[in-house]
N, CA, C and O atoms as CSV, one atom per row, in Angstrom:
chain,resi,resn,atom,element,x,y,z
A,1,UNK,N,N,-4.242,-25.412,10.657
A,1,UNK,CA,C,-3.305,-25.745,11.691
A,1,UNK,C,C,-2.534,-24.475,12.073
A,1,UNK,O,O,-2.197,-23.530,11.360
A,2,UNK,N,N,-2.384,-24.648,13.106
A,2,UNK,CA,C,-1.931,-22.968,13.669
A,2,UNK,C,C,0.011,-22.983,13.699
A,2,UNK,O,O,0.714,-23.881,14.162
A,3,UNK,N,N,0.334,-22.069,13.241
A,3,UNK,CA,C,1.953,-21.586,13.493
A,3,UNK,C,C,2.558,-21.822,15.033
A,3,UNK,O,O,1.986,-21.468,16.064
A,4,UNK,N,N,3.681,-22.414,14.963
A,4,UNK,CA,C,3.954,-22.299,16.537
A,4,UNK,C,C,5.533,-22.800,16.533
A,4,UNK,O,O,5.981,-23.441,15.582
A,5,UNK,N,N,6.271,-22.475,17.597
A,5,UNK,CA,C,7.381,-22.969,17.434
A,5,UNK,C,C,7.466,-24.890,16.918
A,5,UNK,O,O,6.812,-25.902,17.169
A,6,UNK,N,N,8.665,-24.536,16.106
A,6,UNK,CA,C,8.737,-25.874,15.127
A,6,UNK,C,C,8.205,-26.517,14.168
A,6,UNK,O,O,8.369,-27.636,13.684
A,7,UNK,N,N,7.009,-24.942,13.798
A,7,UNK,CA,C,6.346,-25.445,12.159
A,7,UNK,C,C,7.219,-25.323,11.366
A,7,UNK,O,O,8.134,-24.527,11.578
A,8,UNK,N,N,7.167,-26.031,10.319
A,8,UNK,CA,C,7.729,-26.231,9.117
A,8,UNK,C,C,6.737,-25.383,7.710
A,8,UNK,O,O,5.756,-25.624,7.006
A,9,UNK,N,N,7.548,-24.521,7.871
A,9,UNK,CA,C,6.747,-23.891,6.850
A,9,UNK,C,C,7.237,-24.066,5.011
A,9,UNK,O,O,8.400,-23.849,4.670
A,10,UNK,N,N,6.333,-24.410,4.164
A,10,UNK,CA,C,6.906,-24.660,2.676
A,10,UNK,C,C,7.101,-23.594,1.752
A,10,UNK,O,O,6.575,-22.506,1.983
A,11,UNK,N,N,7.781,-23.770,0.753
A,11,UNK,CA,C,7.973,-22.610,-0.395
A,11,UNK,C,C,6.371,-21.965,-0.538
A,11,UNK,O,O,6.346,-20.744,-0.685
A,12,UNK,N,N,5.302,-22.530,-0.514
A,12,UNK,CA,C,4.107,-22.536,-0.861
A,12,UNK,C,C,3.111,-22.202,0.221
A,12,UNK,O,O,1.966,-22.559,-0.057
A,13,UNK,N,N,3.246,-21.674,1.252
A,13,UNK,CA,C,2.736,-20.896,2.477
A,13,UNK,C,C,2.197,-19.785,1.712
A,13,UNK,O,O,2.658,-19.093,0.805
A,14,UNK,N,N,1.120,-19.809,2.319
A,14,UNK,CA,C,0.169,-18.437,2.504
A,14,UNK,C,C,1.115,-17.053,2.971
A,14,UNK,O,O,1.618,-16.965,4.092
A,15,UNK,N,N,1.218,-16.285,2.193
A,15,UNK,CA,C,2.154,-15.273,3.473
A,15,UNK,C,C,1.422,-14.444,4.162
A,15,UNK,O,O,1.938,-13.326,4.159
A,16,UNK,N,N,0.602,-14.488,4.659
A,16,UNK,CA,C,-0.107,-14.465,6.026
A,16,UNK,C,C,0.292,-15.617,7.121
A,16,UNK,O,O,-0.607,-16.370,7.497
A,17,UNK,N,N,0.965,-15.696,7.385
A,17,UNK,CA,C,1.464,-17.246,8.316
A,17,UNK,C,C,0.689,-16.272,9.809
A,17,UNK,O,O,-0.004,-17.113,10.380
A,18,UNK,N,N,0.608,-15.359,10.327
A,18,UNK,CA,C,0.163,-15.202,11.251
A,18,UNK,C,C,-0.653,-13.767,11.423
A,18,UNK,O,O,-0.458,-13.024,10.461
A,19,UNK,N,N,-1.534,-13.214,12.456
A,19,UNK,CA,C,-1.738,-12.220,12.559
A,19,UNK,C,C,-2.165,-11.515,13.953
A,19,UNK,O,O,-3.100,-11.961,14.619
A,20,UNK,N,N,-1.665,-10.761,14.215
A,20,UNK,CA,C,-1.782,-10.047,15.522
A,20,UNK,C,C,-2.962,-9.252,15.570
A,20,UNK,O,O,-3.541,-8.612,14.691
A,21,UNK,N,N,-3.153,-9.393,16.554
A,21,UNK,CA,C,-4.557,-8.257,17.164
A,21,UNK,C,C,-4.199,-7.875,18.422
A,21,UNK,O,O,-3.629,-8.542,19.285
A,22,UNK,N,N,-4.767,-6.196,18.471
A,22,UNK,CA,C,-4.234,-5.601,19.768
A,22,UNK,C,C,-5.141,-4.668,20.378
A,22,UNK,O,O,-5.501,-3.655,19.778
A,23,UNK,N,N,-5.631,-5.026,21.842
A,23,UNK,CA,C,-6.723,-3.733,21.873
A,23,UNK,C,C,-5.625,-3.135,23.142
A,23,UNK,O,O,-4.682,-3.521,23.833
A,24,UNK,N,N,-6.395,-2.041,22.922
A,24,UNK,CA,C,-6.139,-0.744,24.124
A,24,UNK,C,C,-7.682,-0.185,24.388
A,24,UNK,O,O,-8.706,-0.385,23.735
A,25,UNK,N,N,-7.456,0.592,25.595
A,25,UNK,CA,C,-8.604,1.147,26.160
A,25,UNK,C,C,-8.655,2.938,24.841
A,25,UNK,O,O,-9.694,3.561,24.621
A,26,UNK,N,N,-7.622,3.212,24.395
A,26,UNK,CA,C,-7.892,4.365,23.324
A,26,UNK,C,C,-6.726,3.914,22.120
A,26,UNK,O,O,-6.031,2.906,21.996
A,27,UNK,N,N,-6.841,4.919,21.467
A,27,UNK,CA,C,-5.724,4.281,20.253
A,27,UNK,C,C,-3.808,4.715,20.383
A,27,UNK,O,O,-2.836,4.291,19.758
A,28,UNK,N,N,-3.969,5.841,21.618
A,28,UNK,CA,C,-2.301,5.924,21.992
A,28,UNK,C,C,-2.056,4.266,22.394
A,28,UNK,O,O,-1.405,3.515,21.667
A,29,UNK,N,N,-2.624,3.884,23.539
A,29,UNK,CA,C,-2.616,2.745,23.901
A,29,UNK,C,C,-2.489,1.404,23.210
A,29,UNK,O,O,-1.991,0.293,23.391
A,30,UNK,N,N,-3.017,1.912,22.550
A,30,UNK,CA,C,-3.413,0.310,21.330
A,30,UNK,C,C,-1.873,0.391,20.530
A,30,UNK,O,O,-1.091,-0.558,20.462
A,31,UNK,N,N,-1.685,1.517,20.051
A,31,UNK,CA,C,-0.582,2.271,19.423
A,31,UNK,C,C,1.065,1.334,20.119
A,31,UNK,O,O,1.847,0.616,19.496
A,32,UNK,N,N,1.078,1.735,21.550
A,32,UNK,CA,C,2.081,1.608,22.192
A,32,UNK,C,C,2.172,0.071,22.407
A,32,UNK,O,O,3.281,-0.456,22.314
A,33,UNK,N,N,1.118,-0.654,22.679
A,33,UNK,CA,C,0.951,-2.133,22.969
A,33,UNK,C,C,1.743,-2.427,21.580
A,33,UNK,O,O,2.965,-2.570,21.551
A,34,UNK,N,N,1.047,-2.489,20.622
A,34,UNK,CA,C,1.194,-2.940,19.097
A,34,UNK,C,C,3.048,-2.810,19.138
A,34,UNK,O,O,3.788,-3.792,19.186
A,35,UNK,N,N,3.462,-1.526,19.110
A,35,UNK,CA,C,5.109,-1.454,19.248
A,35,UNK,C,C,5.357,-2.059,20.233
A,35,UNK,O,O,6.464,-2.445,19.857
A,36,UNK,N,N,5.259,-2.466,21.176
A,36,UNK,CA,C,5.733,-3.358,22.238
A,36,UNK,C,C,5.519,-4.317,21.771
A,36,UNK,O,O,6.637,-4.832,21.763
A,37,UNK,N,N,4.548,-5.337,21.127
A,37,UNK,CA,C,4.429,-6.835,20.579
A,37,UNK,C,C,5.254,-6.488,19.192
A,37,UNK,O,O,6.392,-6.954,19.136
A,38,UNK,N,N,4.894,-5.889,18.323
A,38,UNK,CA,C,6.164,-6.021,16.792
A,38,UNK,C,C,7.798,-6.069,17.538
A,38,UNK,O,O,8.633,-6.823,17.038
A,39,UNK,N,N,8.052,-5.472,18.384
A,39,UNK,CA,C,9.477,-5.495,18.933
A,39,UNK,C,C,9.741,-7.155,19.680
A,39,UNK,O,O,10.569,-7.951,19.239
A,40,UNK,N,N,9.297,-7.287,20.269
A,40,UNK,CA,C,8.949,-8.776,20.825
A,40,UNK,C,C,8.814,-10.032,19.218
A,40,UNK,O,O,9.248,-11.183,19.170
A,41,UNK,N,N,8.542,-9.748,18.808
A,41,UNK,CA,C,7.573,-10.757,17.772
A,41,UNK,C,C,8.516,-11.606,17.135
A,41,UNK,O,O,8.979,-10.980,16.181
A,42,UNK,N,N,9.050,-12.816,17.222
A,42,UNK,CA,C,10.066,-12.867,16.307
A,42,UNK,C,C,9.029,-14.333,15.557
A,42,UNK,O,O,8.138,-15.018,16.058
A,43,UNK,N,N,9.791,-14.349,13.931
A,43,UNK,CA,C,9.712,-15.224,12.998
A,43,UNK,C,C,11.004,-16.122,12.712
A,43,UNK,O,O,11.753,-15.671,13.578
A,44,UNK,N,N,11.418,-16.675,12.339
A,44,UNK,CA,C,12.803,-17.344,11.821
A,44,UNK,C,C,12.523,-18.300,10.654
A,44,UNK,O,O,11.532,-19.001,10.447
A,45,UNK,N,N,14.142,-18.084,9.640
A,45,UNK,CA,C,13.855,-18.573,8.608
A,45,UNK,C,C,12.983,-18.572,7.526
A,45,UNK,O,O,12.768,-19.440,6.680
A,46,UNK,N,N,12.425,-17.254,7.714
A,46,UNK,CA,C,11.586,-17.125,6.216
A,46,UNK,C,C,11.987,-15.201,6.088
A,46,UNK,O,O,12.532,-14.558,6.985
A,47,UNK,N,N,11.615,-14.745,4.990
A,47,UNK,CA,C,11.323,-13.136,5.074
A,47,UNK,C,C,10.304,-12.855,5.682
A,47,UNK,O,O,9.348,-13.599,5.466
A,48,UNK,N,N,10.090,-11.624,6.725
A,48,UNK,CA,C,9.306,-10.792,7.043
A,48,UNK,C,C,9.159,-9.175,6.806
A,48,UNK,O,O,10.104,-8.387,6.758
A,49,UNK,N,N,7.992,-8.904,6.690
A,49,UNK,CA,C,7.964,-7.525,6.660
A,49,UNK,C,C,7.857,-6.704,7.897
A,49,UNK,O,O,7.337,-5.614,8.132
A,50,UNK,N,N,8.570,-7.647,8.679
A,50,UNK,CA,C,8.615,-7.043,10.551
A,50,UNK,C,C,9.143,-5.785,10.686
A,50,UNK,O,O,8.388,-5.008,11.270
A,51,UNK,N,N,10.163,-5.348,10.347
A,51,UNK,CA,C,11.023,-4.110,10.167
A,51,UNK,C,C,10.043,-3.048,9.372
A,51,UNK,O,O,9.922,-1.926,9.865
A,52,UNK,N,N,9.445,-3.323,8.338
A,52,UNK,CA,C,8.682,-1.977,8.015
A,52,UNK,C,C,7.816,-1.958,8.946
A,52,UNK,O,O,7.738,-0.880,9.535
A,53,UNK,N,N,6.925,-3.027,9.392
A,53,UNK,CA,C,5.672,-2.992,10.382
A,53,UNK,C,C,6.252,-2.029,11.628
A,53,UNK,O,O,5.632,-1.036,12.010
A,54,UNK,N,N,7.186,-2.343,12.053
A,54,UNK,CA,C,7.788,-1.444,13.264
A,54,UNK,C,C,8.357,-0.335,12.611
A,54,UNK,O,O,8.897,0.554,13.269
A,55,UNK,N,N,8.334,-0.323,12.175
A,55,UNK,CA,C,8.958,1.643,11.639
A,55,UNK,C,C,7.458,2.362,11.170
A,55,UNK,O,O,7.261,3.558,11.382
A,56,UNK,N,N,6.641,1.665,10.645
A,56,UNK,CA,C,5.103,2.178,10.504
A,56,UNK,C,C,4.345,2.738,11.392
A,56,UNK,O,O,3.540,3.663,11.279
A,57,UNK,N,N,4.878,1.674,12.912
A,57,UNK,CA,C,4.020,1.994,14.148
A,57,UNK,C,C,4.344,2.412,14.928
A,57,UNK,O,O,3.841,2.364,16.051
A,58,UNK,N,N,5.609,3.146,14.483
A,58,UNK,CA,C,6.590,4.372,15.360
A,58,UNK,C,C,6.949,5.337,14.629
A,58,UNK,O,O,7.671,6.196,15.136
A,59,UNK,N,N,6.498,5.466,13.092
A,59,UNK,CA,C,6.041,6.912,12.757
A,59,UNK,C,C,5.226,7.973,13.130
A,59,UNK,O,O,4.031,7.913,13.417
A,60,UNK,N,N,5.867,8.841,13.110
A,60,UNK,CA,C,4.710,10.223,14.317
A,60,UNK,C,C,3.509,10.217,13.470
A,60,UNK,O,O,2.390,10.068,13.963
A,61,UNK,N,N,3.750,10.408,11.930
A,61,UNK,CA,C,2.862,10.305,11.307
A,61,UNK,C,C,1.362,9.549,11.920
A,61,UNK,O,O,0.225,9.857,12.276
A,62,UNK,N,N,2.182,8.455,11.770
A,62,UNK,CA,C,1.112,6.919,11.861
A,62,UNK,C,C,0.444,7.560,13.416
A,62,UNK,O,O,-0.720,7.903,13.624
A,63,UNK,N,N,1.431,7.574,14.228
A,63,UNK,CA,C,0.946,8.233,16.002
A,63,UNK,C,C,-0.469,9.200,15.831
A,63,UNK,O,O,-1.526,8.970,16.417
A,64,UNK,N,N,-0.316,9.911,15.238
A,64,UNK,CA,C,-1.294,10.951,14.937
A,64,UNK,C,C,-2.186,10.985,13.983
A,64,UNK,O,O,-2.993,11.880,13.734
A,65,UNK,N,N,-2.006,9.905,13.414
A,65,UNK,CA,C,-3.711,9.194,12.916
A,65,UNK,C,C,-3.585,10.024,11.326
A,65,UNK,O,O,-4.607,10.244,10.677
A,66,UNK,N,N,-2.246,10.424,10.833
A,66,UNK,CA,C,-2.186,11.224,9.436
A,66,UNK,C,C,-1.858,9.839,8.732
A,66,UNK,O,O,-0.687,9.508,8.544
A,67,UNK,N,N,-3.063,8.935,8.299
A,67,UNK,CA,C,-2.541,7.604,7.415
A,67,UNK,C,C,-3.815,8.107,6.525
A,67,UNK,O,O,-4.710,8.909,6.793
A,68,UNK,N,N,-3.464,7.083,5.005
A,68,UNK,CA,C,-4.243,6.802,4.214
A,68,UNK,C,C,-3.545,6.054,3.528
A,68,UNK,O,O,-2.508,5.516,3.916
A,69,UNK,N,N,-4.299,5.890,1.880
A,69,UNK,CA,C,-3.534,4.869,1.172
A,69,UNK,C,C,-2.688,5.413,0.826
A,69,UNK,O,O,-2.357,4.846,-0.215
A,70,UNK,N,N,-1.834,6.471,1.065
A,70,UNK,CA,C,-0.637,6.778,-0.078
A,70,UNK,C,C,0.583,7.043,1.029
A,70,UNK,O,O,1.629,7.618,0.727
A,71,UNK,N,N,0.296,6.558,2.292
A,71,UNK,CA,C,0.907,6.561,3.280
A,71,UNK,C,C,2.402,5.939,2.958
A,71,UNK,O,O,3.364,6.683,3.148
A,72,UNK,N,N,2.571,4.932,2.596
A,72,UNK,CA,C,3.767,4.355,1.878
A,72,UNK,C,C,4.251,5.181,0.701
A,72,UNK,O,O,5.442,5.103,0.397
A,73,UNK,N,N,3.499,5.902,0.067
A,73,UNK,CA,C,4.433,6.589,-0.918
A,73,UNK,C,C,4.948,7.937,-0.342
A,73,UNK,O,O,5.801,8.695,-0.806
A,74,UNK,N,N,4.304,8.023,0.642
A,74,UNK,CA,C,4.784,9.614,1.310
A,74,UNK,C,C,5.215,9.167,1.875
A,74,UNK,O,O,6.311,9.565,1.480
A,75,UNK,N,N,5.578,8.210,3.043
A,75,UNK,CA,C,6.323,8.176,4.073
A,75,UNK,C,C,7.601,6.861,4.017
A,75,UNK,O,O,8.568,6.815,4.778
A,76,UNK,N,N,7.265,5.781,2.824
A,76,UNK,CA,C,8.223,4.893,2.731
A,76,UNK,C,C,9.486,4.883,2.598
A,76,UNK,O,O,10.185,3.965,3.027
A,77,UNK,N,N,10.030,6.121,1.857
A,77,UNK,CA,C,11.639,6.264,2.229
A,77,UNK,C,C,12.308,6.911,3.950
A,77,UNK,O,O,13.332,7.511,4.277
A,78,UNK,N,N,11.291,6.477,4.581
A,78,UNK,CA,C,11.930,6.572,6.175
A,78,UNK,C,C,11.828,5.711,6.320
A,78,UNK,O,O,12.931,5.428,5.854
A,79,UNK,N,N,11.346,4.553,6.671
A,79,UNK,CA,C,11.214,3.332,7.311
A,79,UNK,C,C,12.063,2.391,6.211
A,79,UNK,O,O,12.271,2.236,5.008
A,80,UNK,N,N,12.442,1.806,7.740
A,80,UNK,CA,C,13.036,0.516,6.889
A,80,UNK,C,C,12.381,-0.414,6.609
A,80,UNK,O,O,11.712,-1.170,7.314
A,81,UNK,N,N,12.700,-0.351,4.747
A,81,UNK,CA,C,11.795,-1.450,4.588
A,81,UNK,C,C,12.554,-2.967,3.876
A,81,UNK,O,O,11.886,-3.740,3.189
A,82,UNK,N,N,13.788,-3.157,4.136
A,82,UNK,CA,C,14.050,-4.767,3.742
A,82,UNK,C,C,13.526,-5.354,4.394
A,82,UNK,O,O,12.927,-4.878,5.358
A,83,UNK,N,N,13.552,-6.447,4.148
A,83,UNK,CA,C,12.574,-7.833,4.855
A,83,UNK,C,C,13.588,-7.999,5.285
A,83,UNK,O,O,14.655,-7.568,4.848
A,84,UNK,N,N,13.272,-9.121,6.875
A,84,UNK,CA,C,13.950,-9.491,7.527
A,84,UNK,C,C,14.141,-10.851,7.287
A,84,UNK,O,O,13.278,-11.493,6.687
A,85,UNK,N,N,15.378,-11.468,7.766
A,85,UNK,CA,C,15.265,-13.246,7.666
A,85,UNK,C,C,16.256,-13.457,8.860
A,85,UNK,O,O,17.398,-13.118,9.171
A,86,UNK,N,N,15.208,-14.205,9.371
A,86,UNK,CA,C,16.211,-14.797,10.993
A,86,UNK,C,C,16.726,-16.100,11.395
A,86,UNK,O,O,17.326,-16.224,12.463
């Protein structure tokens, strides 16, 4: 059953409750869309990791394609990362 305004979500949710997909014609594009929908995106009443997701995808870093797995340990004390609750 799909998420939508006025689900009721339980202690016991998947935390994946949703997931975005974003194309662009290159990856600046895809890049800029993606920060335009995380800024837009809202959840309420539960934690999200919305706030790091948007500080991830407006790191120059991230812009310029310098990611891997240790991307969070090099770059996680810039971004904000508390969870959000709305």
């Amino acid at each position: 059953m799909p998420v939508k305004k006025g689900s009721v979500i339980t202690p016991f949710y998947d935390p994946m409750i949703a997931k975005m997909i974003i194309k662009g014609r290159n990856r600046v594009e895809a890049i800029n869309q993606l920060a335009t929908a995380l800024e837009a995106y809202r959840i309420s009443g539960i934690k999200t990791n919305l706030a790091t997701l948007r500080g991830i995808v407006n790191h120059s870093a991230f812009r310029i394609g310098n990611v891997n797995t240790s991307f969070m340990t090099d770059y996680g004390a810039e971004l904000r990362l508390e969870e959000e609750t709305k």
